[in-house]
MIPAKOL-337720 format. One record per residue: residue in three letters; x, y, z of N, C-alpha, C in turn; chain. Coordinates in pm, whole numbers, plus 50000, padded with zeros to 5 digits. Layout:
BEGIN
R   rest   n_east   n_north    n_up   ca_east   ca_north   ca_up   c_east   c_north    c_up   kette
R    ala        X         Y       Z         X          Y       Z        X         Y       Z       A
...
REM end
This chain:
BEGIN
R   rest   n_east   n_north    n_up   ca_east   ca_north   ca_up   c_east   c_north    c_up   kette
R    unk    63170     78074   76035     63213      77953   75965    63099     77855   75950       A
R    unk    63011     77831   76036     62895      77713   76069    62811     77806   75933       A
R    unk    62765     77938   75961     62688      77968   75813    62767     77951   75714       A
R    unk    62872     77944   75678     62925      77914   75552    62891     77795   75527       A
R    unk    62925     77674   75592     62914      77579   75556    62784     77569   75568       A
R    unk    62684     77565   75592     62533      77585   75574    62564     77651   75453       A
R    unk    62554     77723   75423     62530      77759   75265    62599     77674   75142       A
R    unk    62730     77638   75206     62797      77589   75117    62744     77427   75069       A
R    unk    62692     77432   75166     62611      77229   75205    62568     77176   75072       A
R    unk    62566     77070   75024     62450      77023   74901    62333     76993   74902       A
R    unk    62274     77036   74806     62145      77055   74881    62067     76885   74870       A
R    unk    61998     76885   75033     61932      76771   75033    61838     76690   74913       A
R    unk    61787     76589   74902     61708      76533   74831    61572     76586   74795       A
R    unk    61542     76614   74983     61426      76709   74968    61391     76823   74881       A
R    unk    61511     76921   74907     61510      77040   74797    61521     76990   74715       A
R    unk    61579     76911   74623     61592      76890   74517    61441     76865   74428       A
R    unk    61385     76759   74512     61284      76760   74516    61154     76851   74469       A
R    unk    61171     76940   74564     61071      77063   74561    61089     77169   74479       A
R    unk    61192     77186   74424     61283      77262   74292    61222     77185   74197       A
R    unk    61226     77051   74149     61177      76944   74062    61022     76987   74039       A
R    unk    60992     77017   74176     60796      76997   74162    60760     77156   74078       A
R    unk    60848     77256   74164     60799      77421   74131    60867     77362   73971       A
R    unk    60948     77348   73934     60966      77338   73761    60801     77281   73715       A
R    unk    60831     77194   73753     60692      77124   73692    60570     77170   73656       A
R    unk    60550     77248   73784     60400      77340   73801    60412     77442   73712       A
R    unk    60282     77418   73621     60262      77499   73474    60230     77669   73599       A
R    unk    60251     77709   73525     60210      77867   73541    60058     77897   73542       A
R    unk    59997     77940   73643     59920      77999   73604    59844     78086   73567       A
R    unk    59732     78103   73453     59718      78251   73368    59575     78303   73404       A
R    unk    59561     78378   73437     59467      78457   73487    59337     78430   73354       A
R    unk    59163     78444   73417     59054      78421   73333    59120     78500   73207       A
R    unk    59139     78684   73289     59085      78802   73152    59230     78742   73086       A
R    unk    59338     78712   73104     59471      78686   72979    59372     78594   72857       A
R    unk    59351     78495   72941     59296      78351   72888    59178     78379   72772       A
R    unk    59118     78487   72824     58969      78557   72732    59111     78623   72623       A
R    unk    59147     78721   72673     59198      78828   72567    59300     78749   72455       A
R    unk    59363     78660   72470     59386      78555   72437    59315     78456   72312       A
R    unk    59200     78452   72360     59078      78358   72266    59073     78512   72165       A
R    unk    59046     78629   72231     59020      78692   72109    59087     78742   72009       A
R    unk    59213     78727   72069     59317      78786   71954    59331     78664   71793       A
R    unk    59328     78537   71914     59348      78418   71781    59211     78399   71678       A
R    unk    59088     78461   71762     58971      78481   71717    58963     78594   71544       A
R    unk    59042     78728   71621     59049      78733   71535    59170     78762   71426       A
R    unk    59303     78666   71446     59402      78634   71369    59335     78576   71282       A
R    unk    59223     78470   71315     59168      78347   71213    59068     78440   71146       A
R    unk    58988     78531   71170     58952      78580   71071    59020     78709   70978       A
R    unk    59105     78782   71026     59182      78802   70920    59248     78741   70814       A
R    unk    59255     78619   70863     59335      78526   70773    59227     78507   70633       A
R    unk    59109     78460   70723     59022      78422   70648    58974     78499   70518       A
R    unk    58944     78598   70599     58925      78757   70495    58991     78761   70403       A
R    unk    59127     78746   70403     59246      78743   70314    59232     78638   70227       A
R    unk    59234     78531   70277     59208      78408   70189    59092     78395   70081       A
R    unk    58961     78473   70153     58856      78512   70033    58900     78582   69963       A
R    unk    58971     78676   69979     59006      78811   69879    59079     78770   69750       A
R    unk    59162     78696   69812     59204      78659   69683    59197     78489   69632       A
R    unk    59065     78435   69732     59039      78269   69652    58905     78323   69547       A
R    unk    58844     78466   69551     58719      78426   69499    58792     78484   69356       A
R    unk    58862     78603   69312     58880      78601   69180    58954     78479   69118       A
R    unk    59031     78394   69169     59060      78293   69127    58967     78149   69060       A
R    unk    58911     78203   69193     58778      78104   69145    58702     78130   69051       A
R    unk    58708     78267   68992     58603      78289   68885    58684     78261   68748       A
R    unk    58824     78308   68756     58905      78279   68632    58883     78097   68656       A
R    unk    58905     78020   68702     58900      77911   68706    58778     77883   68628       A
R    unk    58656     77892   68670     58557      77857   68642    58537     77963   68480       A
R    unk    58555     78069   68408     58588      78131   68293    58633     78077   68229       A
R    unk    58760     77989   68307     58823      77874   68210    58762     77763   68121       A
R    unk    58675     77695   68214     58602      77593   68177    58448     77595   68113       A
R    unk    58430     77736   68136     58248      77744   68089    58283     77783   67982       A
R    unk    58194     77771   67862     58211      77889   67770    58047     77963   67773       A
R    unk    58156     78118   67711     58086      78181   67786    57931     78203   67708       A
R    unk    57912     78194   67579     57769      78231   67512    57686     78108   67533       A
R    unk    57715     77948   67496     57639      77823   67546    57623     77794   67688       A
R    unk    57751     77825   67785     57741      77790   67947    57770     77653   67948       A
R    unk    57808     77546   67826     57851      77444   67834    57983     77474   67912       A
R    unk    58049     77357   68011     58172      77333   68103    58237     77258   67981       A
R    unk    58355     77301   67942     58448      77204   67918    58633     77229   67947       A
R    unk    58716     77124   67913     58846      77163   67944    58918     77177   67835       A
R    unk    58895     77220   67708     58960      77254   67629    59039     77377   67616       A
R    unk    59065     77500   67711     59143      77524   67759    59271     77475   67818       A
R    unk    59246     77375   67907     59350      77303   67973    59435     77203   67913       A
R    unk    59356     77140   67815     59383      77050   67719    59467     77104   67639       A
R    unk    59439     77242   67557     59489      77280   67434    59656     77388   67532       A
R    unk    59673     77408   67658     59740      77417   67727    59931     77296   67711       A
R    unk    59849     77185   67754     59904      77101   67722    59908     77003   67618       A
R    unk    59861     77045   67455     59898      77014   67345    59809     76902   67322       A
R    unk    59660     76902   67410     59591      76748   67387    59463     76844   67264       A
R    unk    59446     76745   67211     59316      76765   67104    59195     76747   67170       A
R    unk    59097     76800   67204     58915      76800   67219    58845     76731   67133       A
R    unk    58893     76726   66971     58855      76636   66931    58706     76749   66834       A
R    unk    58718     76852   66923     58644      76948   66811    58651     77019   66705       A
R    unk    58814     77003   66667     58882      77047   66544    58932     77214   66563       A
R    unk    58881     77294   66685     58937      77460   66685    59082     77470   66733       A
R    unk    59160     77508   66626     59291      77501   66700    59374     77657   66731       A
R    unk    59426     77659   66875     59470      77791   66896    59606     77806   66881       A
R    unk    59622     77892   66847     59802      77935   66831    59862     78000   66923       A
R    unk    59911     77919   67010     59979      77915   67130    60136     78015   67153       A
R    unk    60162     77980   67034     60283      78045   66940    60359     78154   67062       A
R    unk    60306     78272   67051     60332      78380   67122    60344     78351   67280       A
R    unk    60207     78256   67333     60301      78254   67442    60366     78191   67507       A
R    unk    60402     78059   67395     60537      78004   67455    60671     78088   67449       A
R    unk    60682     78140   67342     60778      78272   67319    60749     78352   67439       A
R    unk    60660     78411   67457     60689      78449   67567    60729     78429   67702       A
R    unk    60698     78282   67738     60733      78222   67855    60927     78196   67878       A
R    unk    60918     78184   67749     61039      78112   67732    61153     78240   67737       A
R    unk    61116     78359   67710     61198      78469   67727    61163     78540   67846       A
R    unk    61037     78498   67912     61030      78541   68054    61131     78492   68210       A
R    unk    61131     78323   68138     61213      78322   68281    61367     78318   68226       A
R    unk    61426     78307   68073     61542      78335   68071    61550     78497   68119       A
R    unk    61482     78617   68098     61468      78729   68175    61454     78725   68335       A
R    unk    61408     78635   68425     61438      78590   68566    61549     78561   68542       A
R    unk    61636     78490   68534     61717      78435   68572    61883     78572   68542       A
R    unk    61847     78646   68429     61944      78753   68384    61857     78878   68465       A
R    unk    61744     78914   68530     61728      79033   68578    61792     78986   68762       A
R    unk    61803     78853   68782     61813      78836   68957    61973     78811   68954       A
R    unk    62041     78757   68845     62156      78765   68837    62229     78926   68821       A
R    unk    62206     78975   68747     62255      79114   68753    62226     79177   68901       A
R    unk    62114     79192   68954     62033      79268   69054    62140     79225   69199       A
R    unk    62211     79068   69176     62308      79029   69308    62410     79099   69278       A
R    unk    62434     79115   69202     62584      79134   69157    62630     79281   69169       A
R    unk    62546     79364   69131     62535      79517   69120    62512     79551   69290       A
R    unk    62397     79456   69346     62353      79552   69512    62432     79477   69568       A
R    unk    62482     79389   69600     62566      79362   69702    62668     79386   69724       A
R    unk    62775     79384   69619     62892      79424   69669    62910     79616   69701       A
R    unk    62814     79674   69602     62828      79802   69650    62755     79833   69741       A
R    unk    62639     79763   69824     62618      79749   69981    62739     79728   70049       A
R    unk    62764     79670   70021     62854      79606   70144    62992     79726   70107       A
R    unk    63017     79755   70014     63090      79893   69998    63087     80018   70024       A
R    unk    62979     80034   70055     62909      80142   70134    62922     80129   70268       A
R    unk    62880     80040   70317     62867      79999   70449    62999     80041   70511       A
R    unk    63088     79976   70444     63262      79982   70534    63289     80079   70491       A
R    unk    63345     80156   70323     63457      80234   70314    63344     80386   70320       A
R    unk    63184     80404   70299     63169      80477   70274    63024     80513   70317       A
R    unk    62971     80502   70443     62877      80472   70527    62783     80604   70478       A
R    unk    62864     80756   70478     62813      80832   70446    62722     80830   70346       A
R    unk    62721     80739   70238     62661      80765   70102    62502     80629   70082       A
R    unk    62506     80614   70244     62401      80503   70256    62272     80538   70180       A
R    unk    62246     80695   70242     62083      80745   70236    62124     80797   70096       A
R    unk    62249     80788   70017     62206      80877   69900    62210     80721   69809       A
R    unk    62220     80584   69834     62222      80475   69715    62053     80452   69821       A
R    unk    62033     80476   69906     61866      80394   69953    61802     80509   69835       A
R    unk    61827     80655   69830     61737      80731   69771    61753     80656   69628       A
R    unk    61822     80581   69532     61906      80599   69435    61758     80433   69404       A
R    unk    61805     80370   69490     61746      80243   69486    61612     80228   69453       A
R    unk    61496     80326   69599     61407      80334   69617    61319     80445   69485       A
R    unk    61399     80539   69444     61365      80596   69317    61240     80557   69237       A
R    unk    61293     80401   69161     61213      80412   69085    61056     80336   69116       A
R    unk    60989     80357   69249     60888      80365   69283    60823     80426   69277       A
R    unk    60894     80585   69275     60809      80676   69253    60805     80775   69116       A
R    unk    60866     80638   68944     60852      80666   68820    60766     80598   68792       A
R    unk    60629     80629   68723     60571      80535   68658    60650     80464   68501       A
R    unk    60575     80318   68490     60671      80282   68423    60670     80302   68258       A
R    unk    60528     80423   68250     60502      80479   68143    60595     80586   68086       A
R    unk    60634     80662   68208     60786      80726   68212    60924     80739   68189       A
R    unk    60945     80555   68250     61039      80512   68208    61079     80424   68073       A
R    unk    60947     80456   68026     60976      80379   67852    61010     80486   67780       A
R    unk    60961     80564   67793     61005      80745   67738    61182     80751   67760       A
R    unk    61213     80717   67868     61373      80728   67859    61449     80619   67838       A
R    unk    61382     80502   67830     61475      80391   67784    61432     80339   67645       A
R    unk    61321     80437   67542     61283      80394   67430    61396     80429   67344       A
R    unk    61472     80515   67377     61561      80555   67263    61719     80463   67318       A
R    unk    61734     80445   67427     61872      80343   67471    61844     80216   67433       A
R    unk    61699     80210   67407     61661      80026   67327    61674     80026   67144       A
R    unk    61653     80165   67115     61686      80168   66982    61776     80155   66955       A
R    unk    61852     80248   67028     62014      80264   66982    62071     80119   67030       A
R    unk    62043     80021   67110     62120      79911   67140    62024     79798   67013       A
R    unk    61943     79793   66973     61864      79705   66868    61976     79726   66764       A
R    unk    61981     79818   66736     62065      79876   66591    62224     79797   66606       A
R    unk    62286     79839   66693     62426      79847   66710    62456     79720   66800       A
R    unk    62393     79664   66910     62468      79570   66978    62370     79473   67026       A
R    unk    62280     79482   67075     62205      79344   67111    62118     79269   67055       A
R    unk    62032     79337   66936     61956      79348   66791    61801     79338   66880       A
R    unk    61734     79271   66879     61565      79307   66897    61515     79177   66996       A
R    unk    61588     79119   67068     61580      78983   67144    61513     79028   67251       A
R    unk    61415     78980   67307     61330      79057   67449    61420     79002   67557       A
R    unk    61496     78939   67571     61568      78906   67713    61651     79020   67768       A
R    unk    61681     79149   67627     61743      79230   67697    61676     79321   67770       A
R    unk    61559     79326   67770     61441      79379   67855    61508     79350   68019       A
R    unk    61560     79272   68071     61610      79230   68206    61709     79363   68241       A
R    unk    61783     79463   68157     61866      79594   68230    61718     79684   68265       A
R    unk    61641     79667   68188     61524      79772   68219    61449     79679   68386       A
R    unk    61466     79577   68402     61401      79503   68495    61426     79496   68591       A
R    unk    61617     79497   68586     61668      79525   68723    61664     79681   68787       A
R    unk    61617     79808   68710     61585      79870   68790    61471     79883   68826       A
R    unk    61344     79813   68767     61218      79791   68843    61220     79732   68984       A
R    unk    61279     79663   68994     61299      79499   69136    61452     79592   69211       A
R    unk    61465     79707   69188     61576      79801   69231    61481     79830   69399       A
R    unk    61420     79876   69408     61320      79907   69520    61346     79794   69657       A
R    unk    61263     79657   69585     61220      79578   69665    61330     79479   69697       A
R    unk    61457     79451   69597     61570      79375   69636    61642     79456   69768       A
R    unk    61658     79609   69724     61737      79654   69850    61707     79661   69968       A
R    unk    61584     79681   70000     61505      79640   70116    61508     79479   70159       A
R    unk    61520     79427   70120     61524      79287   70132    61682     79301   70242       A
R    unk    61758     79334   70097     61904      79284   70201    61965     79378   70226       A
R    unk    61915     79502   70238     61928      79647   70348    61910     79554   70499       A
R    unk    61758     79496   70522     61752      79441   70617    61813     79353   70715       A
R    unk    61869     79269   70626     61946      79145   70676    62104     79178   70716       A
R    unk    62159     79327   70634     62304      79321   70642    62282     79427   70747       A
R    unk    62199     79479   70805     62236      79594   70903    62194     79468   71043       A
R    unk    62130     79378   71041     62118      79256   71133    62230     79216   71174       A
R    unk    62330     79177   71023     62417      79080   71048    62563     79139   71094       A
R    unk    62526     79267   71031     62688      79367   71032    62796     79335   70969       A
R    unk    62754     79340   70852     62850      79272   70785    62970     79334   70758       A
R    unk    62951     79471   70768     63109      79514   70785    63233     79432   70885       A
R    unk    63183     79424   71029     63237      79316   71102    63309     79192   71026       A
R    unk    63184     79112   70961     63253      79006   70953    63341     79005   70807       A
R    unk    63344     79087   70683     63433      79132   70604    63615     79219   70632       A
R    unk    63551     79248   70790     63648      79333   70830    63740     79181   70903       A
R    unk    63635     79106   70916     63768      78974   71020    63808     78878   70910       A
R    unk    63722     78896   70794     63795      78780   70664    63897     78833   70639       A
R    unk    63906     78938   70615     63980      79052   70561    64115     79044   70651       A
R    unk    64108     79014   70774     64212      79013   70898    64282     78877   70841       A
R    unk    64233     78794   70803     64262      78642   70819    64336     78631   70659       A
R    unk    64315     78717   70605     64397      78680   70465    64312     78640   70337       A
R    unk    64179     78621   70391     64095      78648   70252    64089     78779   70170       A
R    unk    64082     78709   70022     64089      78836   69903    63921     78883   69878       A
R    unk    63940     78967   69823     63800      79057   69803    63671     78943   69750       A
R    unk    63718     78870   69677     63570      78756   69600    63608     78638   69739       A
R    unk    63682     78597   69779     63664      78501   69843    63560     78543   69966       A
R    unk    63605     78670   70038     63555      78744   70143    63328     78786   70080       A
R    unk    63331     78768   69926     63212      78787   69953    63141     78641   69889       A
R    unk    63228     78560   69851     63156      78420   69809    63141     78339   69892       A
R    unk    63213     78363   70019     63259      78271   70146    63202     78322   70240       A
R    unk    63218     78424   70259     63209      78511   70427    63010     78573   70386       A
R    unk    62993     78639   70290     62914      78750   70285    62767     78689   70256       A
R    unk    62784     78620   70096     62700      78572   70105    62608     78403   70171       A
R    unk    62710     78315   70234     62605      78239   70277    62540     78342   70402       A
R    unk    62555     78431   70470     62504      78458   70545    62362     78564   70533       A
R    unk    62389     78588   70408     62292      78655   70352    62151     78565   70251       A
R    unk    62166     78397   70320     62080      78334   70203    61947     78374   70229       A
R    unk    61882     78433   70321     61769      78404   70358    61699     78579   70291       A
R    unk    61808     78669   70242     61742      78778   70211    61774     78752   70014       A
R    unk    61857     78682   70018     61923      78690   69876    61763     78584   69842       A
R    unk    61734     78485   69852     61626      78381   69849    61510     78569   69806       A
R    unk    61461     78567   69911     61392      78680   69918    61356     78755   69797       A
R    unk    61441     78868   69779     61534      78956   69669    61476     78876   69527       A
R    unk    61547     78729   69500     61528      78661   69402    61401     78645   69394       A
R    unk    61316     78594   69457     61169      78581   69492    61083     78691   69400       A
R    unk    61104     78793   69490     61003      78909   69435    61077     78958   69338       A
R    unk    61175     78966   69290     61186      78986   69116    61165     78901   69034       A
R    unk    61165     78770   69048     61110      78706   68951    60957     78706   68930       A
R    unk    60855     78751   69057     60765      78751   69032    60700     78901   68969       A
R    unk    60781     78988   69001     60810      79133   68918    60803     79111   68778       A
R    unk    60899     79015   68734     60932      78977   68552    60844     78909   68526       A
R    unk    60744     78830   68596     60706      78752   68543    60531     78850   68537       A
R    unk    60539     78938   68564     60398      79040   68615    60413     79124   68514       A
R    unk    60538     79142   68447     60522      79335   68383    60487     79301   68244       A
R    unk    60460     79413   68207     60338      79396   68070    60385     79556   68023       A
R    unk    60428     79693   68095     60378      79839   67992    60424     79787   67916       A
R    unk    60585     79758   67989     60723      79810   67937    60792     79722   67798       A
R    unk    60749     79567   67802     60747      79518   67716    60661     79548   67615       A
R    unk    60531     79577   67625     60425      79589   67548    60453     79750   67443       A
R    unk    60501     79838   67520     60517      79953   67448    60686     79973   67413       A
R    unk    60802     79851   67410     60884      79848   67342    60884     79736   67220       A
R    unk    60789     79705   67278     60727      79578   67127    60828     79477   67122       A
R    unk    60846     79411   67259     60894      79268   67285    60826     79179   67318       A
R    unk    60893     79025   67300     60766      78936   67365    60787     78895   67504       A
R    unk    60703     78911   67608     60697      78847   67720    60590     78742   67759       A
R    unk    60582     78687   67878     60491      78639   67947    60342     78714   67909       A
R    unk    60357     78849   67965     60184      78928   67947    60153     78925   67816       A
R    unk    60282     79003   67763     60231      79045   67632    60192     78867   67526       A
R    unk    60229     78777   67524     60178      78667   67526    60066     78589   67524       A
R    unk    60036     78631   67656     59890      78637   67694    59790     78754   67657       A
R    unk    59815     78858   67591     59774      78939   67562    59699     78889   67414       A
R    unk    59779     78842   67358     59799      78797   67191    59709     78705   67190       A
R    unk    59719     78587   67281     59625      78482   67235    59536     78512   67310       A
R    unk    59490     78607   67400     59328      78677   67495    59230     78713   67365       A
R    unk    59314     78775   67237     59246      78796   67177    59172     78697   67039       A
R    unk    59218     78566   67034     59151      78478   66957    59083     78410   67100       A
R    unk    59164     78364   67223     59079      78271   67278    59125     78326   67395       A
R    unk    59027     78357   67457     59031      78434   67631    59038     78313   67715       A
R    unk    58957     78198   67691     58974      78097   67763    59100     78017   67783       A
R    unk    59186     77970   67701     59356      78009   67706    59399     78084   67800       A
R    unk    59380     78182   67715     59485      78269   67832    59470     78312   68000       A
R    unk    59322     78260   68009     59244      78282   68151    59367     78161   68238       A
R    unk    59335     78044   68159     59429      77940   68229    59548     77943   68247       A
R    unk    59607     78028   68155     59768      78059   68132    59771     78104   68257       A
R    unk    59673     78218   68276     59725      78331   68362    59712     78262   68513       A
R    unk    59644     78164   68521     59587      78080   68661    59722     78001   68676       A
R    unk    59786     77932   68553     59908      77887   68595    60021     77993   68661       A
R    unk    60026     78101   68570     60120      78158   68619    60133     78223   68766       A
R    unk    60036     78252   68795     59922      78330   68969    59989     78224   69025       A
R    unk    59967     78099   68989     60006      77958   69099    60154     77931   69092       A
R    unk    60188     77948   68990     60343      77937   68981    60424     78067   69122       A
R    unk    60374     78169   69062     60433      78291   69190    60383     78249   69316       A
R    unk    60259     78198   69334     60236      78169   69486    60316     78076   69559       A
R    unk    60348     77957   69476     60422      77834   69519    60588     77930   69548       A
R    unk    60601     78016   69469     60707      78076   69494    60712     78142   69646       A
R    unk    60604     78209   69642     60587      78310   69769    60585     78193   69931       A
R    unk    60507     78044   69907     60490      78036   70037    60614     77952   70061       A
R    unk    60731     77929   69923     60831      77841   69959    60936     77940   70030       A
R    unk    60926     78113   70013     60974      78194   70040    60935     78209   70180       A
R    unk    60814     78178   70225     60781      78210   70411    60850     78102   70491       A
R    unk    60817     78000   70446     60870      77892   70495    61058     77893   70511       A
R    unk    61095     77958   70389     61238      77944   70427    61258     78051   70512       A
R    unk    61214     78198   70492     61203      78292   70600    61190     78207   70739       A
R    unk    61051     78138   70797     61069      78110   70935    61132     78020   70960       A
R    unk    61228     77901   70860     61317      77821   70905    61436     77881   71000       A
R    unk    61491     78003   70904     61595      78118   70905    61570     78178   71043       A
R    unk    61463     78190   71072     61421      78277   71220    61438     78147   71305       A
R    unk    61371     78050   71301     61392      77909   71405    61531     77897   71433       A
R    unk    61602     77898   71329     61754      77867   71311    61831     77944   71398       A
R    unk    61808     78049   71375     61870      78170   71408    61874     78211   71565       A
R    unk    61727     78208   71583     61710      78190   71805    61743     78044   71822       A
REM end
């Protein structure tokens, strides 16, 4: 009984105390951690670095292409200027024409290739997943496919489904280029939120909406996808920067895009389109690091 109550006792001030101090006292890390340590961040920072040259110096040269011209070596910004509709005041005027047309059917093509691309992989993910688990590895093979078509290939089989739809139902508008787009960004969307739904298990939580009296759209507008924002973000990400990159497929169905755009006016004025193309590089990047950032919010969040 006397050891019970000894154990059972509260503990004095003292202990409390000395519990207080051992919290306090940092840990300590041995020289070789402390070395091996310096060298890893040693060389994290120069990988980084490496990387950062790799792709700051061609930038830097289109930048600077932009502004020199190239037979005098005079610097000027009439590129940038004639970009944004200002006059130089030297009287050469470029016809921009093509690639505002093209811009302008590029991201209405984002916005119809990332809309289709949710709509089509998710619910038959998540249909797979519950009623039909078996048929996982035959929609990953189905998905991952067309990585390994070039897309010289696939104009060969969708040149004649673009004829026959020009003629009869959609007429010659390049935005319908986005069914050919969503199976390009077919690859890299499913991987995206392959990842996130075998994390989250989403069969589980469809299977407890499902308990509770939610209907099939409520269960994936409510339940499925906020939990999926951080791969759906993703998904959207790298297909728009997919649409906003491709050039065969438009170019050899003789639509206008973004490249092909820039293609058109490369050939009266390269200096144009050098800048076009520097906007657009910067446009996808701003995309890409708003995409890491929400990625490690999602991970902070999440632990």
């Amino acid at each position: 009984m006397a050891v019970d109550a000894m154990l059972n006792a509260a503990p004095t001030a003292e202990t409390k105390k000395a519990a207080k101090a051992r919290k306090r006292k940092p840990a300590t890390i041995s020289p070789a951690v402390r070395a091996a340590k310096r060298r890893a961040d040693l060389a994290s920072w120069l990988t980084l670095g490496a990387v950062m040259a790799f792709f700051a110096v061609p930038l830097l040269s289109m930048f600077i292409f932009s502004i020199r011209q190239p037979l005098s070596g005079t610097w000027t910004l009439r590129a940038w200027k004639a970009l944004v509709g200002m006059d130089d005041g030297s009287g050469a005027t470029v016809d921009l024409s093509p690639l505002w047309e093209g811009l302008a059917a590029s991201l209405v093509m984002c916005v119809m290739t990332v809309a289709l691309m949710l709509v089509l992989l998710i619910p038959t993910m998540v249909a797979v997943r519950i009623h039909a688990p078996h048929l996982s590895k035959t929609v990953e093979f189905l998905c991952l496919l067309p990585l390994t078509i070039p897309a010289i290939a696939l104009v060969v089989g969708l040149g004649p489904i673009y004829r026959w739809l020009a003629i009869y139902v959609t007429g010659v508008s390049p935005v319908w280029l986005s069914l050919a787009y969503v199976v390009l960004v077919l690859p890299y969307s499913y991987r995206a939120l392959d990842a996130e739904m075998a994390s989250l298990r989403v069969g589980t939580l469809v299977e407890a909406a499902t308990s509770l009296g939610a209907n099939y759209v409520t269960t994936m507008l409510r339940v499925v996808v906020p939990n999926l924002k951080a791969s759906i973000a993703l998904a959207s990400f790298i297909s728009i920067a997919v649409v906003l990159g491709e050039f065969t497929i438009a170019q050899l169905l003789a639509r206008r895009n973004l490249q092909t755009g820039l293609f058109i006016v490369s050939q009266s004025d390269s200096m144009v389109a050098t800048a076009m193309s520097l906007v657009a590089m910067g446009f996808v990047m701003i995309l890409l690091i708003a995409l890491g950032l929400m990625t490690s919010r999602t991970k902070k969040a999440l632990s």
